[in-house]
BALUM-259577 format. One record per residue (C-alpha): x, y, z; residue in one letter. Coordinates in steps of 0.001 Angstrom, whole numbers, padded with zeros to 6 digits, always signed. Layout:
<pts>
XYZA...
</pts>
This chain:
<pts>
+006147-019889-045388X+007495-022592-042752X+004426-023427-039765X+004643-025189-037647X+002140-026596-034478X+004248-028198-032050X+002174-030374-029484X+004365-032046-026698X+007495-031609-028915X+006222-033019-031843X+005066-031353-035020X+001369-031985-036121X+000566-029442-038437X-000610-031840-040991X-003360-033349-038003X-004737-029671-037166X-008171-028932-038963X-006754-025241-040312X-010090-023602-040824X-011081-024111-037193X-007548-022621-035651X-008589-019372-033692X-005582-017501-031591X-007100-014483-029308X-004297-011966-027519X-005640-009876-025187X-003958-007089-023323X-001135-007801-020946X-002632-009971-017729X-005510-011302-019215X-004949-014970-020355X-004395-015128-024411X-005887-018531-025648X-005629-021133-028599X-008260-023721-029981X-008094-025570-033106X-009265-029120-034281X-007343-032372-034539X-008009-035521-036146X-007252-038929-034914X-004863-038776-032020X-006121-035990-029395X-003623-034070-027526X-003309-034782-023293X-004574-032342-020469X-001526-030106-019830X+000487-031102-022943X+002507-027878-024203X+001263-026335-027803X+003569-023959-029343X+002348-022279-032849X+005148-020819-035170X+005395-019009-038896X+008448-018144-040470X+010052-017844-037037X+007543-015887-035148X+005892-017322-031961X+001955-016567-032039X+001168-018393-029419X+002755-020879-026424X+000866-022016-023762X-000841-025493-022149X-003598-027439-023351X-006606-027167-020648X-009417-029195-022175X-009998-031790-024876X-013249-033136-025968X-014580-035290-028768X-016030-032790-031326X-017448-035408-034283X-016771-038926-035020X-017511-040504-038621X-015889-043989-038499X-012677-044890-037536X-012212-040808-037816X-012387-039206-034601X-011633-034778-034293X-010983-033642-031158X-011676-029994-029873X-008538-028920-028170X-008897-025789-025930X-005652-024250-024886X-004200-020818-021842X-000980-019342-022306X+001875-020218-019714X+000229-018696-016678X-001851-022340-016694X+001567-023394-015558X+002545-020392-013149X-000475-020736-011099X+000649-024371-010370X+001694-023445-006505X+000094-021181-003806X+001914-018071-002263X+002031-018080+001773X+004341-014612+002072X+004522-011321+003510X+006890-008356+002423X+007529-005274+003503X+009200-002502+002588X+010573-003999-000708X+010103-002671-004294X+007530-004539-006108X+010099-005528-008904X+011880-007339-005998X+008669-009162-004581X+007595-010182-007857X+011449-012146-008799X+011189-013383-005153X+007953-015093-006090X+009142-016738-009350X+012398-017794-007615X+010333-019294-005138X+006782-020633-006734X+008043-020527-010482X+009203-024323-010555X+012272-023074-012224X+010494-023176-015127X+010123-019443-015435X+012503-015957-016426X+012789-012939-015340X+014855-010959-017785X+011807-008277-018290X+011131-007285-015297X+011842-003782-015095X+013416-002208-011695X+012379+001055-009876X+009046-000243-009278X+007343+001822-006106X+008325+000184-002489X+005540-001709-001587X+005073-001036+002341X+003389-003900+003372X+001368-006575+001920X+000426-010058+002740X-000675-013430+000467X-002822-015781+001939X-002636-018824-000021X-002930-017116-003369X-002019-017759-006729X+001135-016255-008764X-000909-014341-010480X-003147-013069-008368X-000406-012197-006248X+001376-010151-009208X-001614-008548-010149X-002322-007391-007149X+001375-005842-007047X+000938-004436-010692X-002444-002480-009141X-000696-001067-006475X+001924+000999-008250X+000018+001548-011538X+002310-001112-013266X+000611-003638-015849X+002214-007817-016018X+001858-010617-018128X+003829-014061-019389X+004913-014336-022389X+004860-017048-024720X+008674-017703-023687X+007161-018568-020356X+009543-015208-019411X+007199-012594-016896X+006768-008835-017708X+006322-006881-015040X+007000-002557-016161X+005456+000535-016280X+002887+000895-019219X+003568+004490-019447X+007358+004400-020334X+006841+002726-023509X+003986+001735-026114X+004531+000219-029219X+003155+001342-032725X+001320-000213-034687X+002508-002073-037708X+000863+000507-039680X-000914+003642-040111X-004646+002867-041880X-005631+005547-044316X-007800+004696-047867X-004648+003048-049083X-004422+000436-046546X-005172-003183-047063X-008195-003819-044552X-011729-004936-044969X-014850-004759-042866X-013637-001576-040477X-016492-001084-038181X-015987+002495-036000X-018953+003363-033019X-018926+006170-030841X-020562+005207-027304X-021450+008148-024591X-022953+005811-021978X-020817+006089-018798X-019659+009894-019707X-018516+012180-016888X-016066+015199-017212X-016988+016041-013428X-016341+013397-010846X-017100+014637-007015X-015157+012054-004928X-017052+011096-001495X-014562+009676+000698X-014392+008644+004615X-013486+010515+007389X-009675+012188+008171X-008395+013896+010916X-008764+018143+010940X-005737+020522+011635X-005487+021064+015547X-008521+023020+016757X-008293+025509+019498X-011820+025626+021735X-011597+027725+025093X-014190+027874+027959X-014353+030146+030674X-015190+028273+034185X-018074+029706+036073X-016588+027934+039183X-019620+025417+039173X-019406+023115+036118X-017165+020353+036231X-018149+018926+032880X-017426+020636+029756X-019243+019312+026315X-016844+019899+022935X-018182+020664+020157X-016884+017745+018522X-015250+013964+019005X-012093+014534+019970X-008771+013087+018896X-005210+013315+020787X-006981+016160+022836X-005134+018219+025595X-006133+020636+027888X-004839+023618+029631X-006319+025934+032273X-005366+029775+032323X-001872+028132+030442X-001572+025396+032571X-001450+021668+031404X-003343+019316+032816X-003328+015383+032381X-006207+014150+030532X-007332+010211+030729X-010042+008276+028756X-013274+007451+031032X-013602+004066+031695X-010245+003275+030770X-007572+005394+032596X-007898+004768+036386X-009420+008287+037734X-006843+008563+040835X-004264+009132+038106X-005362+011735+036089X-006844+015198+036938X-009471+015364+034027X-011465+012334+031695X-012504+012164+028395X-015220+010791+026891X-014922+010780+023232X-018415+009111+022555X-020281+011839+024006X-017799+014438+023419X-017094+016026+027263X-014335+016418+029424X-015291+015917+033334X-013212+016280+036303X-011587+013857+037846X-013692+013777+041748X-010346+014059+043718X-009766+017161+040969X-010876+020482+042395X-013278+022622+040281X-011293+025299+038077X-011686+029008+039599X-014243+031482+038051X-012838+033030+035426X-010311+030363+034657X-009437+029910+030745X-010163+025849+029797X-008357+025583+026659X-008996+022585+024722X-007003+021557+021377X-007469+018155+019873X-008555+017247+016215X-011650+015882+015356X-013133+013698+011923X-014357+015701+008657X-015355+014244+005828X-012940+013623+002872X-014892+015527-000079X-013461+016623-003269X-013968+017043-006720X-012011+016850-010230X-012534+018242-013861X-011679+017616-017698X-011788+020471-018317X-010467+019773-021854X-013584+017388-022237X-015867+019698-021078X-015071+022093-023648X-014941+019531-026692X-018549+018254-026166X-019762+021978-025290X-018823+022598-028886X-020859+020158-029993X-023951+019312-027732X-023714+023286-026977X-024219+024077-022860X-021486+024216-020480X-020662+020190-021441X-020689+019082-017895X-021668+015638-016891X-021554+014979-013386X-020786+011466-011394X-019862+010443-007828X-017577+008038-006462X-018898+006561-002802X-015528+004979-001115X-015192+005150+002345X-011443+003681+002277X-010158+006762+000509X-009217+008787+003822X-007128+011757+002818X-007725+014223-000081X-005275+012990-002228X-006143+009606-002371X-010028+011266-002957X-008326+013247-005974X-006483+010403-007499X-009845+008089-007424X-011254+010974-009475X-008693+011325-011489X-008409+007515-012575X-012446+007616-013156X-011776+010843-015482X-009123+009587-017497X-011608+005918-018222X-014442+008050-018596X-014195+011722-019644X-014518+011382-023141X-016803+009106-025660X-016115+005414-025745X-015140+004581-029179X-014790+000743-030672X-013644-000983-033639X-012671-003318-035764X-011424-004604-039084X-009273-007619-040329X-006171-007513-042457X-004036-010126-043568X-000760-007655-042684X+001275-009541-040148X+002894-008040-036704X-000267-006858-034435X-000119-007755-031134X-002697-005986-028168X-001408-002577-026041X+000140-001383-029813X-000948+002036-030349X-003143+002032-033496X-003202+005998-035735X-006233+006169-038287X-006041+008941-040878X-009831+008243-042759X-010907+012008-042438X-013224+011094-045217X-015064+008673-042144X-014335+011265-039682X-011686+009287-038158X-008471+011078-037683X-006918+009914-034062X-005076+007308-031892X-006505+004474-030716X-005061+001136-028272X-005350-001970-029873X-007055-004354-027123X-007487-007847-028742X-006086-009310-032037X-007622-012692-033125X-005550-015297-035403X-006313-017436-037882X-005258-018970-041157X-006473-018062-044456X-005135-019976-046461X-002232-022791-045606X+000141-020022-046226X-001801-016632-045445X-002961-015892-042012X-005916-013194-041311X-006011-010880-038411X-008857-009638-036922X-007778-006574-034836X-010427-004340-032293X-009511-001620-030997X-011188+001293-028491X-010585+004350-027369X-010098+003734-023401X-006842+002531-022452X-008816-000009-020961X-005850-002818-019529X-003156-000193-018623X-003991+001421-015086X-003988+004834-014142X-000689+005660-012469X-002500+007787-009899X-004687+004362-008959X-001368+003441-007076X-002087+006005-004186X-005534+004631-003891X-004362+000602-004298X-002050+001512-001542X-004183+002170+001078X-006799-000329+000701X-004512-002649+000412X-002836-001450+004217X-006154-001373+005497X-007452-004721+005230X-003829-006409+005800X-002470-004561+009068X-002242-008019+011068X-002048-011229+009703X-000865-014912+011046X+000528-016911+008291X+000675-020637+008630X+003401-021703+006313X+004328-025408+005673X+008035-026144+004524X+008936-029554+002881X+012307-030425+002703X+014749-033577+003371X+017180-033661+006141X+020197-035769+005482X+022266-037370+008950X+024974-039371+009019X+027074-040548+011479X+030323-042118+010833X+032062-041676+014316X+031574-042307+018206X+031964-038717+019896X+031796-038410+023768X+031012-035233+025314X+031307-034095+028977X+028289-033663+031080X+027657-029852+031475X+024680-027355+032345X+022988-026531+029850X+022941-022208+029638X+019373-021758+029460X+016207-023011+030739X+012832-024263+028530X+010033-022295+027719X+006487-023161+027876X+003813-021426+025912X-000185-021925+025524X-003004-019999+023179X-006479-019942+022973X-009737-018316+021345X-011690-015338+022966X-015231-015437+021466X-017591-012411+022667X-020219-014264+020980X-019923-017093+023600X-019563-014272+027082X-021739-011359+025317X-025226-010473+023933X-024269-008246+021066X-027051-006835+018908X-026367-004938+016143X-029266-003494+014333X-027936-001457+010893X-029737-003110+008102X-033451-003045+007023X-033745-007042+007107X-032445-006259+010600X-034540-003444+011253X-037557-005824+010130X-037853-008200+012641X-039648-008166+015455X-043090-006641+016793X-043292-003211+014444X-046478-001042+014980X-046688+002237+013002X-042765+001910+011804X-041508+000304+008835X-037824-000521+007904X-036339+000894+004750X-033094+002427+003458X-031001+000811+006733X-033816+002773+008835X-036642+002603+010912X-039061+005087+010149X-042463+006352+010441X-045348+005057+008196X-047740+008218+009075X-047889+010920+010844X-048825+009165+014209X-046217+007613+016660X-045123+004022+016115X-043298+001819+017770X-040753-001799+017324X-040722-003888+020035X-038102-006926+020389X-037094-009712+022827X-033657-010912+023360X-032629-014162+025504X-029985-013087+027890X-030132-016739+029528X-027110-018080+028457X-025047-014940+029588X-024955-016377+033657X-023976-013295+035912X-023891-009853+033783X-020807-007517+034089X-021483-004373+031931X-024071-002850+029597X-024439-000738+027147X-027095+000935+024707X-026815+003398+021728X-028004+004421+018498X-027923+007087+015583X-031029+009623+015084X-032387+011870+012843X-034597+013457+015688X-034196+015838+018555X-032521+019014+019844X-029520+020285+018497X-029994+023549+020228X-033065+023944+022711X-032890+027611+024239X-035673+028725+026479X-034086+031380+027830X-035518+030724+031622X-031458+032959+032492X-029376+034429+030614X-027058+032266+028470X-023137+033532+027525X-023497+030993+024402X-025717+033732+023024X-023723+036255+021694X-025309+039959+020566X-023092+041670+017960X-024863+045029+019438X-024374+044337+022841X-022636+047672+023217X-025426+049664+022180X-025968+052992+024359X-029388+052300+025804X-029545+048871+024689X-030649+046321+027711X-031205+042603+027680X-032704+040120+030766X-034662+037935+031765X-038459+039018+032306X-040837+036347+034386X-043661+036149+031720X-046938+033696+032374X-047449+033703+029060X-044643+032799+028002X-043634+028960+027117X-041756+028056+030323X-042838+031419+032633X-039923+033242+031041X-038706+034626+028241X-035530+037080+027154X-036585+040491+026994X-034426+043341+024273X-035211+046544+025152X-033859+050295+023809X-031701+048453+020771X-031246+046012+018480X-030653+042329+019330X-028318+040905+016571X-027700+037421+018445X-026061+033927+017205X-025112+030781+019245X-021545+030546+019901X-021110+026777+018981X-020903+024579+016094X-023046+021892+014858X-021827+020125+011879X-023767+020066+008862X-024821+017018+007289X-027082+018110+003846X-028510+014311+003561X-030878+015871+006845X-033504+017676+007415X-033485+020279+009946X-035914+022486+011255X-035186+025933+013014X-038302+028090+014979X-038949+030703+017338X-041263+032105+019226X-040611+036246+019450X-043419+039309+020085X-043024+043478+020437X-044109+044759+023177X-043281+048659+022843X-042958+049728+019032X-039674+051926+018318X-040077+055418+017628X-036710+055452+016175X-035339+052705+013703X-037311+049342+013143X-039814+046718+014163X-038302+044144+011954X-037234+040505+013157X-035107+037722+011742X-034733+034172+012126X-032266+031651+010693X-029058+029708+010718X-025503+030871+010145X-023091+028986+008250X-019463+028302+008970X-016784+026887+007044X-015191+023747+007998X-012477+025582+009628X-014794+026271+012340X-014136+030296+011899X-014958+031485+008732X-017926+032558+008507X-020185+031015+004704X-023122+033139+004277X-025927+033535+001350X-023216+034781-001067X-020289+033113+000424X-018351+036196+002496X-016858+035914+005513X-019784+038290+007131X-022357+037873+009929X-025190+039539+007585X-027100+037900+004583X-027127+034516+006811X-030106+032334+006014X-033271+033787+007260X-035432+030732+006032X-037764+030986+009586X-038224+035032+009286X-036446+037538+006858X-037211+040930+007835X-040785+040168+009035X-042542+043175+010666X-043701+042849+014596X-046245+045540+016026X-047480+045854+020076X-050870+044611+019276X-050085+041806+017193X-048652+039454+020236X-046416+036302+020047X-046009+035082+016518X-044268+031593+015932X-042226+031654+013586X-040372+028248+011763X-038404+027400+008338X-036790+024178+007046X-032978+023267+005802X-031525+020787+003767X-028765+020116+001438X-026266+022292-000560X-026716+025105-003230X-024253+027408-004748X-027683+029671-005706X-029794+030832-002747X-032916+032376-002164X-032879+033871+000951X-036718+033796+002269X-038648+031670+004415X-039177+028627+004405X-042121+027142+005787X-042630+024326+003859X-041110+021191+004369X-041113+020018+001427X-039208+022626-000036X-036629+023511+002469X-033976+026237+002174X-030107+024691+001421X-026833+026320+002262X-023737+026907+000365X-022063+024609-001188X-018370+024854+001347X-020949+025260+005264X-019361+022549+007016X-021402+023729+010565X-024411+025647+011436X-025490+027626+014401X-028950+029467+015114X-029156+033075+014890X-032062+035855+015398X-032384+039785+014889X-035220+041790+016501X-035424+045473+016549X-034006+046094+013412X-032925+048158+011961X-031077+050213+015239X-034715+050678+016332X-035570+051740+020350X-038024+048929+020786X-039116+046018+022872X-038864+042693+021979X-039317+039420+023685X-037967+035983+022511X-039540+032774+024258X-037466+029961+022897X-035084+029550+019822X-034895+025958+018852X-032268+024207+016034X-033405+020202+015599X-034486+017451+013881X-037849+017306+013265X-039564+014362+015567X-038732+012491+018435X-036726+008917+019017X-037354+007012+022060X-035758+003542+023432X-036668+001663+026188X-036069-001605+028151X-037994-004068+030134X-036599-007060+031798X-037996-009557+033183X-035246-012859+035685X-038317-015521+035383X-037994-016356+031218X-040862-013693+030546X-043951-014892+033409X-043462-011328+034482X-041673-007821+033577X-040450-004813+035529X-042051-002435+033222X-040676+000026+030500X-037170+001707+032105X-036384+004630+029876X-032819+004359+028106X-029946+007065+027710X-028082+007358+024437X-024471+005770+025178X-025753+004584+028398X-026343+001331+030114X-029543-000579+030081X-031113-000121+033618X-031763-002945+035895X-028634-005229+034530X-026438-004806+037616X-023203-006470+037881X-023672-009981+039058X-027197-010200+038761X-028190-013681+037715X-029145-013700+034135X-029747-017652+033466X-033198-016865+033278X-033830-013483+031642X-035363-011828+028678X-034823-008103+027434X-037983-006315+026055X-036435-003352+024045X-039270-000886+022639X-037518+001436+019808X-040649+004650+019501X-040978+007098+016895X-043482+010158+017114X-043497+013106+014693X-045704+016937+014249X-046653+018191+011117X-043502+018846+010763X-041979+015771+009259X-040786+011963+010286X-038197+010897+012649X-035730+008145+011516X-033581+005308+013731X-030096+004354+012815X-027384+001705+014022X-028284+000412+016917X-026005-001282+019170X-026999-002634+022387X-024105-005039+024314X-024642-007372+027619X-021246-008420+028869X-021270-011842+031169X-019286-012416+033388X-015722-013776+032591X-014105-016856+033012X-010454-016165+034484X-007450-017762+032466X-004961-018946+034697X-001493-017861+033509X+001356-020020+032627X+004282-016917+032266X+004674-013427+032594X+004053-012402+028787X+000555-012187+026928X-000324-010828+023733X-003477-010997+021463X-004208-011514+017450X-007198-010650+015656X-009238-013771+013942X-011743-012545+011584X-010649-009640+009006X-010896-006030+009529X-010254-003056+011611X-008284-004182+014254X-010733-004430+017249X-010475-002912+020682X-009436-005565+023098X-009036-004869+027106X-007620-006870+029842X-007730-007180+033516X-005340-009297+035804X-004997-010891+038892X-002701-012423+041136X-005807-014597+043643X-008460-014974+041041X-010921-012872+043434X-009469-009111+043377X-008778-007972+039280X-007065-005082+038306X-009632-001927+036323X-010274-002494+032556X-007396-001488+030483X-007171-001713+026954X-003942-003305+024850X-002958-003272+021202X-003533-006394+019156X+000184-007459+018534X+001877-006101+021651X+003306-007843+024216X+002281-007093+027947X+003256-007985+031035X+000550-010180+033359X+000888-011573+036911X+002670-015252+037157X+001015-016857+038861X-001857-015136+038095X-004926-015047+036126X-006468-012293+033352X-009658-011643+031692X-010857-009899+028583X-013100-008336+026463X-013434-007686+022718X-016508-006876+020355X-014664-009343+017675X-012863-012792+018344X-009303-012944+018907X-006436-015266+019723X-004441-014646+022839X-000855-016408+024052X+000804-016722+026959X+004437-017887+027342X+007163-017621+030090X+009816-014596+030517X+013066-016228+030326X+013722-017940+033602X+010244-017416+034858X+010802-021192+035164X+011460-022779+038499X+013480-025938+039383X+016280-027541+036362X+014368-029095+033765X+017433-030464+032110X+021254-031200+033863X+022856-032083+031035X+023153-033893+027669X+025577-036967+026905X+025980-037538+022825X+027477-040843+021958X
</pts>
């Protein structure tokens, strides 16, 4: 058997301490390494070590440390630790972006570029995916190849040849040298069988995508100019009685342009004021998209059966992924299928050493030991080498049952778009070293002429909101801690109640260094309040009664004293079958809390006394209708505040109230009263809506309903105080409106020596607690004006992330400015020269200004003699 250990060229077997020579390959882009003992003379830092026997390379790479082990005399070993050859590849930094190339292309562009010539191609395979866009900031080689490999589902490494792999892991795996059965030469063959981590059933919880168009029509009463949605809309249009109409964006789109606005915060449409209100009767037809939630699940089904068989059950175990950058269901499906095909059956390990030669990690490994109860295929993941003997070499192979080191081919969807939506905009600074070379060996003479062109002058600089704007942003329970809290206590991201009594957190922000304010604005998330709040003081066309066309059947208002608000609906000579024609989406994480107030007044002599209170469930369609047993049907809704519940003359009003949460694919459809043990709905409701029944069934009754009410149980507050002398005296408590602006800030009022008191209050019933969410209160100073230097401006994004919303406003005085408009980060616009702009942004950006061509006046150059 010829060896040999070749360190820097030269071969120093004879130097190398055999018994401590350990060689560990691991799969494909995970760096193998070497380390062995030598005596006397220690290798250098970076010296090459290549390790042959009988002709076959086991191992090439770089030495990466070297330390004194043990000295005894004038006899010094050395502990040598070595990396394959991607020590060497990750030598320079990548500053690139691609797009629209294959990654087979990117990744040869890279080594002929950053691989020092010292690096091959020849097995890199082609018809890789086409990569769309991606961007490398300074990154190493093989952080830049990885990150290609995970995006198409493709697997890389460098070989001891210093040549890179780059191929799909699916189109070929090699065998293993042999199959191991009783007759085989191994020793020690350890096998374990590891359920932790199991799931056959993986429900994929995604972010938000856009729905299918959705039609929603209004009919005008000839008095409302402002029409609430039911959601926030996206690339809405409207049309009245067929008509189109041209709808803007409030407080972007200047009003004397557009008949209608939009605001997609608070989900209405208003008209413009020089818009004339639409005719009674008039058809407002509304079709936009709006977000749903990206929710789906996958199954092994194959697993589920195998470890029925033998745990017995159904042999279901359940997991969830939480990823809000997967935003369309098949990059939710693909997720869950990459987590299935890791996870759905038993991890299995092993190991064993042999001294047969030819293993190398990603060989597919068969074991025939039915005798062990091992009869399958497993991936070898790590082989470790070392000699025996001077002429026999043992192998110590593991091996598991995950194909742990190949990727999931589906995983490329998913790599895909996170990759696109962290890189959408990018400045690269790029330096270039080179040597230019001039010689001149000649006198040349050349005519003075005009030049064809004129110079150009450009200047940038920084926007910083944080230096203009008071921006507080309170989503975090650290966040949520600070301050004056009385009653409230932060936890989960949330301020909530600590008892049943109100509570209250007060805090104090320094607006002093804003100067003169421009705009405000206030907002938050709750899990309190109204959804729908009916008192019925006139009759309502949201309510809609199935039975309306009842002979003898009447329904109005009736003045009542003792009713709620003095009035109350009144259902007389028929049945009342009534739901709320609107659609509040569904979110099972809350609570929600549905009651009524109803009484008899005349019992029926025909049919029955019997009322019904609930919620009806809708699919996410927004039309099909979910109910107790999932049919498209108005009946067996979910009665959890009354379910068939008797009412008699004499026995007066009755109150009646049930709780909802979550999701169920098993109901039982009775009250619920207890909040603690509300009723869910079924498992595809994407919206809810109140419903009631009273006279039923077909009786001749009266009836009278004071109030229906859909919320959240408990109330959420905000309000401001401010105080212009640094806090020696206050205004007093200003209530706030969700989305609104903070009252008292006025545009141009002095703020150089002001304080904000914000008081954030929680109160509750027996009910159950409120709970405050993200919020986001901005003061905007007033802006400096940048004088311009040219006609074209454009802006860049600093900090990672969604691109942020920038707007601008121009001038041509520096007194008079244009209205607030917004422009994409990227995108050239035109600005007054001379002239001056402003703008505004939640994040810090970079904006530029530079000259149209010939925005220049006068010659800047004549001419140009060369001599």
């Amino acid at each position: 058997m010829t060896e040999q250990i070749l360190i820097a060229g030269v071969n120093r077997i004879h130097n190398v301490l055999l018994e401590d020579l350990t060689i560990e390959q691991v799969l494909t882009h995970m760096v193998d390494t070497c380390s062995f003992c030598i005596k006397n003379q220690p290798p250098g830092e970076g010296d090459e070590v290549i390790i042959e026997v009988d002709g076959t390379r086991f191992f090439g790479g770089i030495v990466d440390s070297v330390r004194l082990k043990r000295s005894a005399g004038t006899l010094n070993i050395w502990q040598v630790g070595c990396q394959d050859y991607t020590y060497q590849l990750n030598r320079r930094l990548v500053v690139e972006t691609y797009e629209n190339r294959t990654a087979d292309w990117i990744v040869k562009d890279i080594l002929l570029k950053y691989g020092q010539e010292m690096f091959t191609s020849t097995n890199i395979q082609a018809g890789a995916p086409t990569v769309e866009y991606i961007c490398f900031d300074y990154l190493l080689p093989s952080e830049c190849i990885k990150k290609l490999a995970d995006y198409c589902g493709w697997e890389w490494y460098v070989d001891y040849y210093r040549d890179v792999w780059f191929f799909d892991p699916i189109a070929g795996t090699q065998q293993a040298p042999v199959t191991i059965t009783s007759e085989t030469e191994i020793r020690n063959l350890a096998h374990r069988l590891d359920t932790q981590g199991l799931r056959n059933r993986v429900y994929i919880k995604g972010g938000t995508m856009l729905s299918d168009p959705f039609t929603y029509e209004v009919k005008s009463d000839g008095n409302s100019r402002i029409w609430t949605l039911p959601h926030k809309p996206h690339n809405l249009s409207l049309a009245i009685s067929g008509s189109p109409v041209i709808v803007g964006i409030e407080n972007v789109t200047e009003e004397a342009t557009v008949g209608y606005l939009m605001n997609y915060q608070d989900k209405y449409v208003k008209s413009s004021s020089q818009t004339a209100t639409p005719a009674d009767g008039a058809t407002l037809t509304f079709t936009y998209q709006y977000d749903i939630n990206v929710i789906s699940m996958v199954d092994d089904f194959e697993s589920q059966a195998a470890i029925a068989s033998v745990q017995g059950g159904d042999g279901v175990y359940e997991h969830v992924i939480h990823d809000t950058s997967l935003t369309t269901i098949e990059a939710a499906e693909a997720a869950g299928m990459a987590d299935l095909r890791n996870n759905a059956n038993p991890r299995i390990r092993g190991s064993f050493e042999t001294e047969i030669p030819g293993w190398v990690p990603g060989q597919l490994l068969a074991i025939d030991l039915p005798n062990r109860g091992i009869q399958n295929a497993f991936l070898v993941q790590k082989v470790s080498i070392s000699p025996l003997t001077p002429t026999v070499w043992t192998f110590q192979v593991e091996y598991g049952g995950r194909l742990i080191g190949i990727p999931d081919f589906l995983q490329a969807i998913v790599s895909a778009q996170q990759t696109q939506t962290s890189t959408e905009t990018q400045l690269l600074n790029k330096f270039i070293y080179d040597q230019d070379l001039f010689k001149v060996t000649d006198e040349l003479v050349v005519n003075q002429v005009e030049l064809p062109f004129k110079t150009e002058k450009s200047v940038s600089g920084i926007f910083d909101p944080n230096r203009t704007d008071l921006i507080y942003r309170v989503d975090s329970t650290v966040e949520f801690q600070q301050g004056q809290l009385a009653g409230v206590t932060a936890s989960n991201g949330s301020l909530t109640l600590t008892s049943q009594q109100p509570g209250n957190r007060v805090i104090t922000l320094d607006l002093s260094r804003l100067g003169a304010a421009d705009q405000t604005k206030i907002s938050w998330d709750a899990m309190a309040g109204s959804l729908v709040d009916e008192p019925f003081n006139a009759m309502n066309p949201r309510w809609v009664n199935l039975y309306a066309s009842t002979p003898g059947l009447t329904t109005f208002i009736l003045n009542e004293p003792t009713a709620t608000d003095g009035r109350c609906l009144r259902v007389s000579g028929g049945m009342g079958w009534f739901y709320w024609n609107g659609l509040i989406p569904y979110q099972p994480d809350r609570l929600y809390v549905i009651k009524a107030r109803f009484r008899q007044t005349v019992d029926p002599t025909v049919g029955g006394p019997n009322c019904y209170l609930g919620v009806e469930g809708v699919a996410a369609d927004g039309v099909t209708l979910v109910n107790t047993v999932s049919s498209n049907n108005h009946s067996s809704q979910y009665y959890y505040g009354a379910s068939g519940t008797a009412l008699t003359a004499t026995g007066g009003w009755q109150t009646f109230i049930g709780y909802i949460r979550g999701y169920s694919s098993t109901i039982n459809n009775t009250p619920t009263s207890n909040p603690n043990s509300p009723g869910p709905m079924q498992n595809n409701v994407a919206y809810i809506r109140p419903m009631f029944i009273v006279n039923y069934a077909d009786g001749n009754g009266t009836a009278d309903i004071d109030y229906v009410v859909l919320e959240y149980p408990g109330d959420v507050t905000v309000e401001t105080n401010l105080s212009q002398n640094g806090g020696a005296t206050w205004t007093g408590w200003q209530p706030t409106v969700n989305g609104g602006s903070i009252s008292g800030i006025t545009q141009g009022l002095n703020l150089s020596n002001a304080k904000l008191q914000v008081r954030q209050s929680l109160s509750t019933d027996i009910q159950g607690l409120p709970r405050l969410d993200n919020f986001n209160l901005t003061v905007e100073g007033a802006r400096e004006p940048i004088s311009t230097i040219g006609s074209l401006f454009h802006v860049l994004p600093i900090d990672a992330g969604p691109l942020p919303r920038v707007q601008i406003s121009t001038s041509t005085d520096g007194i008079t400015f244009s209205p607030w408009t917004t422009i994409q980060p990227g995108v050239t616009v035109e600005v007054p020269y001379p002239g001056y702009v402003k703008l505004k942004s939640r994040a810090r950006i970079q904006y530029f200004n530079s000259k149209m061509p010939y925005d220049e006046t006068g010659v800047v150059c004549d001419g140009v003699v060369v001599s």
